[in-house]
N, C-alpha and C positions, 0 to 999 in steps of 0.2 A: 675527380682526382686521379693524375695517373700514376702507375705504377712507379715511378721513381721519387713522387712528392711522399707515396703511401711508404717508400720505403725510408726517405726522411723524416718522415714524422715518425714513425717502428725505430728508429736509431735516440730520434731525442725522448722517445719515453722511455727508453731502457735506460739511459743514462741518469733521466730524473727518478726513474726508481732505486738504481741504482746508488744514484747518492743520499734519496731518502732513506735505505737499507743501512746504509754505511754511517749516515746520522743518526739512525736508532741504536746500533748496536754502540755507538761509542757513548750514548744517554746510557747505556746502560753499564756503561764500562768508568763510567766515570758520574764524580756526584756535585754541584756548586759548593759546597760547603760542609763543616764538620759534626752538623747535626747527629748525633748516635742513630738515632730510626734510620737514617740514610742512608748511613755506613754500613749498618748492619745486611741492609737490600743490595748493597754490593756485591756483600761475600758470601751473600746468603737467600738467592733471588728469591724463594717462596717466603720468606720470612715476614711474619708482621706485629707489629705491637698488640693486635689486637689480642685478647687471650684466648689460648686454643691455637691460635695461627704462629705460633714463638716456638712450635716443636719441630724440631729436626731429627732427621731417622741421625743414627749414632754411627752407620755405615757411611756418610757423607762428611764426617771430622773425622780427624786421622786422631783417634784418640785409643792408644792400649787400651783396649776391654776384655785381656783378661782374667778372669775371675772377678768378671764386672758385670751381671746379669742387667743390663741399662741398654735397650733397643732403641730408647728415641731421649731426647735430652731437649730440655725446655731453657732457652739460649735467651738471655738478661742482655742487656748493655749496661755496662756499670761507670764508666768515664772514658773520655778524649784526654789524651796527655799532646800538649802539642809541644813538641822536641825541638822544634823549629821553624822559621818561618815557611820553611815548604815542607814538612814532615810532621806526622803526630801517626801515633796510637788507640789504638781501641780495644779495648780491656773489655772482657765478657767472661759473663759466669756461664756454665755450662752445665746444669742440676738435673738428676736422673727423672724422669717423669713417675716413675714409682721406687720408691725409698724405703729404706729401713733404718735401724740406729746405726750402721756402720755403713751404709752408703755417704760417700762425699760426693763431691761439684768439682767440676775440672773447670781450673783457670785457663782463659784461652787470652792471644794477643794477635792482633791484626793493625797491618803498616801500612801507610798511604801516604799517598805523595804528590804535590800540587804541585803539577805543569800547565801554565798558564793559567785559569781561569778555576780547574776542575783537580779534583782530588781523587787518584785513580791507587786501587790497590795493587803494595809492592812488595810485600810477603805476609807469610802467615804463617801461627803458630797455636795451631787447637790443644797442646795440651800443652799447660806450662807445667802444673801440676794439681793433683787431688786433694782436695783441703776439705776441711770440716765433718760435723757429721748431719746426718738426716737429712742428705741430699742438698746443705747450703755451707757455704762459708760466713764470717761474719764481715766487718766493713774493710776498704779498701782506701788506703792514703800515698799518696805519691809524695816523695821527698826530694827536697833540693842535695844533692848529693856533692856536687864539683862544679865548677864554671863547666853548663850543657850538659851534667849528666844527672841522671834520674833515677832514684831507685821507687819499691814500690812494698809497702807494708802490709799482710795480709792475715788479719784476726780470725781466728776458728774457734769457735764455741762447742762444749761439749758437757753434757749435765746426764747425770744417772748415778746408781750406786752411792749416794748418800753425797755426791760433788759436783760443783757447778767450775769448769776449767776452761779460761781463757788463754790459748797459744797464740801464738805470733810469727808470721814466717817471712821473712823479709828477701827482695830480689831486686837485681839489678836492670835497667832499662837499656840493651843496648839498642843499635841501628836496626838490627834484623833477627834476635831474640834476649828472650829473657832469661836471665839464670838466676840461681841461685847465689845469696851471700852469704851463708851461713854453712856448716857442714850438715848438718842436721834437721831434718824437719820439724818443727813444731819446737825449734830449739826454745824461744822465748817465751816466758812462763808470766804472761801479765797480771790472771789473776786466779785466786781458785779460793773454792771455799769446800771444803772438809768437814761434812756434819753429819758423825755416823749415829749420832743419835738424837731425839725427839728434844733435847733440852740446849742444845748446841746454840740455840738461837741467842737464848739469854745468855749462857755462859758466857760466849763469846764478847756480850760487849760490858764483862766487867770490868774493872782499871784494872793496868799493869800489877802485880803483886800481889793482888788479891788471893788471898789461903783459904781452902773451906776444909773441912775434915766432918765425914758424916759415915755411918754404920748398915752397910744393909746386909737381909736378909739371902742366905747364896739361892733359894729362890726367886727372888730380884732382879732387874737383870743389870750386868756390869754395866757404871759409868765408859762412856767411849769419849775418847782425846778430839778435840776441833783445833780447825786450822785459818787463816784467812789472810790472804796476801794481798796486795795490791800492787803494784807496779807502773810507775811513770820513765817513759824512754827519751831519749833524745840521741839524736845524730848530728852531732856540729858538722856544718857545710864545711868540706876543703877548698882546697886553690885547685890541686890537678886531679888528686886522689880522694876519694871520702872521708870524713873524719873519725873521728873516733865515737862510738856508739856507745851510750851511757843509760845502765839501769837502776833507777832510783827506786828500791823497796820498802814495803812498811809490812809490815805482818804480828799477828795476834795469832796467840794457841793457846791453849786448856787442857793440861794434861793430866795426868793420876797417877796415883803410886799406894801400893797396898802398903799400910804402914801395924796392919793387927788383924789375925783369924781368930775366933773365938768362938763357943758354944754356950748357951743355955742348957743345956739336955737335952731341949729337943728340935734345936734349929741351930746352923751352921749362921757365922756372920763374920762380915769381912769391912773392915774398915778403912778409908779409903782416905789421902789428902793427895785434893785439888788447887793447881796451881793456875794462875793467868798470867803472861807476859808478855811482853812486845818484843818487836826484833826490829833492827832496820838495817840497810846493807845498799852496797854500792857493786857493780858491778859494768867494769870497762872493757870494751872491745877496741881492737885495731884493729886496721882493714891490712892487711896485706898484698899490694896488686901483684906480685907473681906465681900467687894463688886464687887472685882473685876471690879472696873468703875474709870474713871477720873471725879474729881469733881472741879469747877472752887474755886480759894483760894486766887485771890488777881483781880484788876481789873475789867474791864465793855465792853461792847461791844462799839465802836466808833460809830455803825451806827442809826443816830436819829429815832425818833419812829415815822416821817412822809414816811420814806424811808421803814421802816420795812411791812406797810401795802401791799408793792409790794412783 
């Protein structure tokens, strides 16, 4: 072979490594389809389903930490929202690898976008916000909102101190982030149960109207009030703007009232009646688009302002 053959065949293997270089990198730049494990290897090339292989140092998401002691975050895929025929989302929990009762999970959102065949990533947003505690949030529902718009519903769990409380944080789905609809975090109150004492369990599921009146000893320890809410929502779809957001409640409570102190001579006693009731209540939001926020328009919250200090 002489020198000008050797140096044509040196030109066509640069060029075939070359374009094999330039075919790997866009494999890896782009994915066939909207599999979650796939997506996830896009924005996240170490990342794997496997467990153990799902933690990311915490310095590699652009996430406020803080006064947020969380060095590495163990990264979920939770759903695909697809927005459009060339566009969808990818919703991820983001949970501290070690937790405590007031550690949350940061919602993340990541954007892709199908140019011809492949779906390549076209922004990102690692922190929408910190939701729940013990390091999880609870379930995630995406809502028909308007002709193409999307919002997206996100329950947080919280139990201790004698209560078990379900919030609700609701946001909106645009093009290239997510916000907030609501003013306030944790604004919706779906469920909660208030049992500061050992007997709450029965109390609670007497009928409405039930009276009891009993005497004890001020050695004894006082009767304590329960509470239990439930709450069903709904968001009627608009035409251009969101509808109007609707909360339908039902709640029970057991509360007391000293009606007589008294002595034997050698023991204090306090007489006590118990009542049981029901509540039920409506509560309607409008959306206002030049705020971009739901703002409450008719109704009141069902749960008394003895329960709310919890």
């Amino acid at each position: 072979m002489n020198r000008n053959n050797r140096k044509y065949f040196s030109i066509i293997f640069c060029v075939l490594l070359t374009l094999i270089l330039v075919t790997a990198c866009r494999e890896q730049e782009s994915v066939p389809s909207l599999d979650r494990n796939g997506l996830m290897t896009l924005v996240f090339k170490d990342w794997s389903v496997v467990k153990g292989n799902s933690i990311v140092l915490s310095k590699d998401l652009k996430l406020d930490l803080k006064e947020r002691n969380t060095p590495s975050m163990d990264l979920q895929p939770l759903q695909v929202v697809r927005l459009s025929d060339t566009r969808a989302v990818l919703l991820v929990a983001a949970q501290p690898v070690v937790v405590g009762h007031s550690s949350q999970a940061a919602l993340g959102a990541y954007w892709f976008k199908l140019e011809g065949d492949q779906w390549s990533l076209e922004n990102r947003q690692d922190e929408v916000a910190w939701l729940g505690s013990f390091g999880h949030f609870g379930s995630t529902k995406v809502l028909d909102l308007s002709s193409g718009k999307f919002g997206l519903i996100v329950e947080s769990n919280y139990s201790g101190m004698g209560q078990e409380i379900t919030f609700a944080d609701l946001f909106f789905i645009g093009d290239h982030k997510i916000t907030p609809m609501l003013n306030n975090q944790n604004a919706l109150l779906f469920s909660t149960v208030i049992q500061l004492g050992t007997s709450c369990d029965k109390w609670i599921d007497q009928a409405p109207g039930t009276i009891r009146r009993f005497r004890l000893s001020d050695n004894d320890f006082s009767p304590q009030d329960c509470f239990k809410l439930n709450t069903k929502f709904q968001v009627k779809k608009g035409n251009t703007v969101p509808g109007n957001l609707i909360l339908n409640s039902e709640a029970k409570m057991v509360v007391h009232r000293v009606i007589k102190q008294d002595s034997d001579g050698n023991n204090s006693f306090t007489s006590f009646e118990q009542k049981t009731s029901a509540i039920q209540g409506t509560e309607e939001y409008r959306f206002d688009p030049k705020k971009e926020r739901y703002a409450i328009v008719s109704g009141h919250s069902v749960v008394p302002e003895w329960a709310r200090q919890y």
